[in-house]
RODO-2510 file (C-alpha; in nm, 4 decimals, decimal comma):
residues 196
     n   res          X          Y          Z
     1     x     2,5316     0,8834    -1,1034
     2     x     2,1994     0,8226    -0,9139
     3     x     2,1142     0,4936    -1,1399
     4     x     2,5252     0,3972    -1,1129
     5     x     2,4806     0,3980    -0,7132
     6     x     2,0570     0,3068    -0,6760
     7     x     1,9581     0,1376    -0,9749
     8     x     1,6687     0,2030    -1,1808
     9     x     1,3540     0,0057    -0,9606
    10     x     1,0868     0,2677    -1,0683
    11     x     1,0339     0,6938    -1,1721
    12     x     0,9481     0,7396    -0,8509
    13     x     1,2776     0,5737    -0,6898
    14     x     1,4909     0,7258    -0,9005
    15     x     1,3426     1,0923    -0,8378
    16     x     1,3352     1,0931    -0,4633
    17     x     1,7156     0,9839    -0,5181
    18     x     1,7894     1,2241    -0,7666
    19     x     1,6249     1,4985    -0,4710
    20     x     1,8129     1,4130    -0,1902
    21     x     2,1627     1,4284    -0,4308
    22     x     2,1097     1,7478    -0,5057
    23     x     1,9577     1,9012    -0,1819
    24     x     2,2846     1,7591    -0,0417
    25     x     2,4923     1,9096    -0,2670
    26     x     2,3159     2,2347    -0,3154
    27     x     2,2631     2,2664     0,0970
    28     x     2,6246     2,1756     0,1647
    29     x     2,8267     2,3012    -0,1477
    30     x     2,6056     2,6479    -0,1686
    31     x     2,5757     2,7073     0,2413
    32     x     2,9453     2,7109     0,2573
    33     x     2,9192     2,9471    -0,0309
    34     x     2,7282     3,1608     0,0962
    35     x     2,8604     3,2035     0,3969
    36     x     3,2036     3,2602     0,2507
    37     x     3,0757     3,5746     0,0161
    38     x     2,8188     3,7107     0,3086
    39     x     3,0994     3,7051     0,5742
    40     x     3,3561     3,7474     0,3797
    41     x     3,5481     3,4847     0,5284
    42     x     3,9406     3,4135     0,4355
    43     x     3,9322     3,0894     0,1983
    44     x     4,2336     2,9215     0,2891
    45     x     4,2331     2,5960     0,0508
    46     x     3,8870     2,4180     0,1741
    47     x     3,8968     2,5885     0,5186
    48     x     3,7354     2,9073     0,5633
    49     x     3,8614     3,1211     0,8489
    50     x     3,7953     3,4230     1,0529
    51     x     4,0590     3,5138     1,3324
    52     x     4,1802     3,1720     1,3053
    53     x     3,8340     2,9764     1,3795
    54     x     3,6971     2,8079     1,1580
    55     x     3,2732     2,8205     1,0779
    56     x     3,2708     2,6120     0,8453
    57     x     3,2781     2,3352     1,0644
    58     x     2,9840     2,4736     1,2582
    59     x     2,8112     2,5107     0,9559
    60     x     2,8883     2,1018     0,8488
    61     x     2,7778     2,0176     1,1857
    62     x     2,4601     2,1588     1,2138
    63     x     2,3305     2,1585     0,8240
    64     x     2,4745     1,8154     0,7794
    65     x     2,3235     1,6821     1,1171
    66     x     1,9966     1,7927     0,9600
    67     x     2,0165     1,7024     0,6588
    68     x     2,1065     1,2863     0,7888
    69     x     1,8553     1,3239     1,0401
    70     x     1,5553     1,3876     0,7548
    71     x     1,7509     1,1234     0,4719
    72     x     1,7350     0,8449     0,7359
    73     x     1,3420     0,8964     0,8251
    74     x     1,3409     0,9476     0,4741
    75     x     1,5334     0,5706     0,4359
    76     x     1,2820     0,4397     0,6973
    77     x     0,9636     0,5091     0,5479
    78     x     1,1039     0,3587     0,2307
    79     x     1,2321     0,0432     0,3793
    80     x     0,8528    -0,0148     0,5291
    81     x     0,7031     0,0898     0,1840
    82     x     0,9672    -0,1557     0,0049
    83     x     0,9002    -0,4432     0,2776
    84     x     0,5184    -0,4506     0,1291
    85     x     0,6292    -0,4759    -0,2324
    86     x     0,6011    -0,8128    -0,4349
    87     x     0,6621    -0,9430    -0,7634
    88     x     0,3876    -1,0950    -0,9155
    89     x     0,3311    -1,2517    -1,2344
    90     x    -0,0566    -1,2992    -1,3417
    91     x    -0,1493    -1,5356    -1,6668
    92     x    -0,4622    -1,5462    -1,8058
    93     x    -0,4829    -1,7369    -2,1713
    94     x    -0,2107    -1,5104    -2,4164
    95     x    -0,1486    -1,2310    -2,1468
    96     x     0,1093    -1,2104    -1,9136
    97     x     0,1481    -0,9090    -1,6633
    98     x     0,4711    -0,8899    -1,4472
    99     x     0,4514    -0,5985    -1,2222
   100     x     0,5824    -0,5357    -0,8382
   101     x     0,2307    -0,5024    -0,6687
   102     x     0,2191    -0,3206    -0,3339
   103     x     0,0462    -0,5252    -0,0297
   104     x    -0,2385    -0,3027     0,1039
   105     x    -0,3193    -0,4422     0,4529
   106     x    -0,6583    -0,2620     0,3813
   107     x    -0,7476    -0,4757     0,0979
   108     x    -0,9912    -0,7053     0,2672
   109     x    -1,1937    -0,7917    -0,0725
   110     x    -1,3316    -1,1625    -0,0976
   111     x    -1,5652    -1,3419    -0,3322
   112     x    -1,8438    -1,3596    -0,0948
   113     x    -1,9617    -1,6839    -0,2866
   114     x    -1,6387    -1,9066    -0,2466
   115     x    -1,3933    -1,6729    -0,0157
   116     x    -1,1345    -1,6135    -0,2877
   117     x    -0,9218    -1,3133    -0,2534
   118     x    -0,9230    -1,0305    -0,4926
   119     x    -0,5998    -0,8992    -0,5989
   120     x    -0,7040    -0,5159    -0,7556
   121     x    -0,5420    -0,4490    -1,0742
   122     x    -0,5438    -0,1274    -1,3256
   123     x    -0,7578    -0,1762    -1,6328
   124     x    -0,4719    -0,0432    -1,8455
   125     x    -0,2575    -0,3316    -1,8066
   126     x    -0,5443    -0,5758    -1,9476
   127     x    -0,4501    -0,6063    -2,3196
   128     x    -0,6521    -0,8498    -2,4843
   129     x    -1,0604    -0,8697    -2,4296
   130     x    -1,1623    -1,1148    -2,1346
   131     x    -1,3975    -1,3449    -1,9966
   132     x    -1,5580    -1,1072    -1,6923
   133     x    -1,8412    -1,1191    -1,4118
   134     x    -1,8888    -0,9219    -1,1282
   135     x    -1,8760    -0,9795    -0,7611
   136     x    -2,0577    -0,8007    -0,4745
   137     x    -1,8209    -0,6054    -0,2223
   138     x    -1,8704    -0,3790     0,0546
   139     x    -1,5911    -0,1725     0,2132
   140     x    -1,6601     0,1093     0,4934
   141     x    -1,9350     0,3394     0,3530
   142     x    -1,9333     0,1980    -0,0244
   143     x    -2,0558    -0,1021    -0,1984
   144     x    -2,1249    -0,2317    -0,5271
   145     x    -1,9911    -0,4344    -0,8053
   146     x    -1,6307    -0,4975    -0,9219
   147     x    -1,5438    -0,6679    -1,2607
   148     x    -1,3399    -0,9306    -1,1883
   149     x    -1,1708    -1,2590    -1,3901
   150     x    -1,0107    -1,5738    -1,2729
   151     x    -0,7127    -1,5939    -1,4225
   152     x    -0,5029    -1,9478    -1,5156
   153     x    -0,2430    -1,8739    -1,2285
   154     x    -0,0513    -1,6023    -1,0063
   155     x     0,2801    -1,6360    -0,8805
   156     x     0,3980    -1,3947    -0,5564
   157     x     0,7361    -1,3802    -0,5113
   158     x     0,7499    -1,7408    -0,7319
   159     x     0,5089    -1,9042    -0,5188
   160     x     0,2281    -2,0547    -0,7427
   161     x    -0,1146    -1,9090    -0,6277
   162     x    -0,4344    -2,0441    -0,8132
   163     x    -0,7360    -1,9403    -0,5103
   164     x    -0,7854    -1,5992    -0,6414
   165     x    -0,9865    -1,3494    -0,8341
   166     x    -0,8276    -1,0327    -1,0356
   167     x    -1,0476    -0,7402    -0,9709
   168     x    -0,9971    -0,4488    -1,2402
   169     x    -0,9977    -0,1195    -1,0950
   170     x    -0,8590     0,2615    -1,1612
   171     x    -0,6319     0,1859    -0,8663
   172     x    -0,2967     0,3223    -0,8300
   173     x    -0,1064     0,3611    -0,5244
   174     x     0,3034     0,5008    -0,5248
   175     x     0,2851     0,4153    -0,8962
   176     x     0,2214     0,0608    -0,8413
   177     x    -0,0541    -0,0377    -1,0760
   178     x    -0,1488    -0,4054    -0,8766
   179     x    -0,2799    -0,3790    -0,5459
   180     x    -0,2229    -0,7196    -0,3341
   181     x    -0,4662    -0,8505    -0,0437
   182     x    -0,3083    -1,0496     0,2307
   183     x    -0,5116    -1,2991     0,2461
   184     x    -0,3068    -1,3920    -0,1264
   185     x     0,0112    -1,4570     0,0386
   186     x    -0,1521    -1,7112     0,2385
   187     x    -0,2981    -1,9081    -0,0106
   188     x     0,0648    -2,1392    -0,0588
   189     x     0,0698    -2,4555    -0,2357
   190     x     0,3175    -2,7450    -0,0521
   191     x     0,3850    -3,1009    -0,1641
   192     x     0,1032    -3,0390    -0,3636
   193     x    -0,1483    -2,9503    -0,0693
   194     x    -0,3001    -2,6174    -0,0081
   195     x    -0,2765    -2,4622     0,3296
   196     x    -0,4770    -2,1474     0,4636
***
């Protein structure tokens, strides 16, 4: 029912839909429950009734005012997390990864030799051996090396992309295994011109 009415996007998707169907329908359906065996209301068809007034309405108001009021914070947080999600397709030689990356606005690596941006991506999605050197970078309180590659070409959401470097990394963030930097989006080729 979930995939019917959501799709399938990702595990995580489909479980925090999969949570709010049944905390629905175990807040609503067993609430009303209970309060019918605990108070020993009168069931009359879906109403229940004491001296002619009926609670259950109460009960619908106030659980199911609730319950809307923490599914639509719930429905905001995931619109801003899906507004920062992008397809991207990386090649490099015979490999091909397709994944949706999340844009971290706190992603500020560079190349500090030619200013390319560094797209962060897990090491388990790197199938065949590559050609690899590393780059200097300094974030906060932490620096060091990363192992990076260039790879042949990156497409974001279609748009070819050819300026950057693929940093490999343990990173991991919602599930999302590819870890975008901002300054990648801006990197857009037109008529066969860059812009920045």
């Amino acid at each position: 029912m979930v995939i019917i009415a959501f799709k399938y996007e990702n595990f995580h998707y489909f479980k925090e839909n999969l949570f709010w169907l049944y905390i629905i329908s175990i807040i609503l359906g067993g609430g009303l429950y209970l309060f019918n065996d605990q108070v020993k209301l009168v069931n009359e068809g879906l109403v229940f009734n004491e001296n002619n007034f009926s609670i259950n309405i109460l009960i619908l108001f106030s659980l199911g005012s609730f319950i809307i009021y923490k599914y639509l914070n719930y429905q905001k947080k995931l619109a801003v997390n899906n507004s920062n999600l992008y397809d991207v397709d990386i090649y490099y030689k015979d490999l091909i990864i397709s994944e949706t990356a999340f844009l971290d606005t706190g992603n500020k690596l560079k190349d500090p030799y030619f200013g390319r941006p560094i797209i962060l991506v897990n090491k388990n999605l790197i199938k065949i051996p590559i050609k690899c050197f590393y780059v200097p970078y300094k974030v906060l309180n932490n620096e060091g090396l990363i192992e990076v590659f260039k790879p042949d070409k990156v497409l974001i959401n279609k748009k070819l992309n050819k300026k950057v470097l693929i940093g490999l990394s343990d990173v991991s963030i919602n599930g999302r295994k590819i870890i975008l930097n901002e300054e990648a989006l801006w990197k857009e080729y037109y008529f066969g011109l860059e812009r920045y």
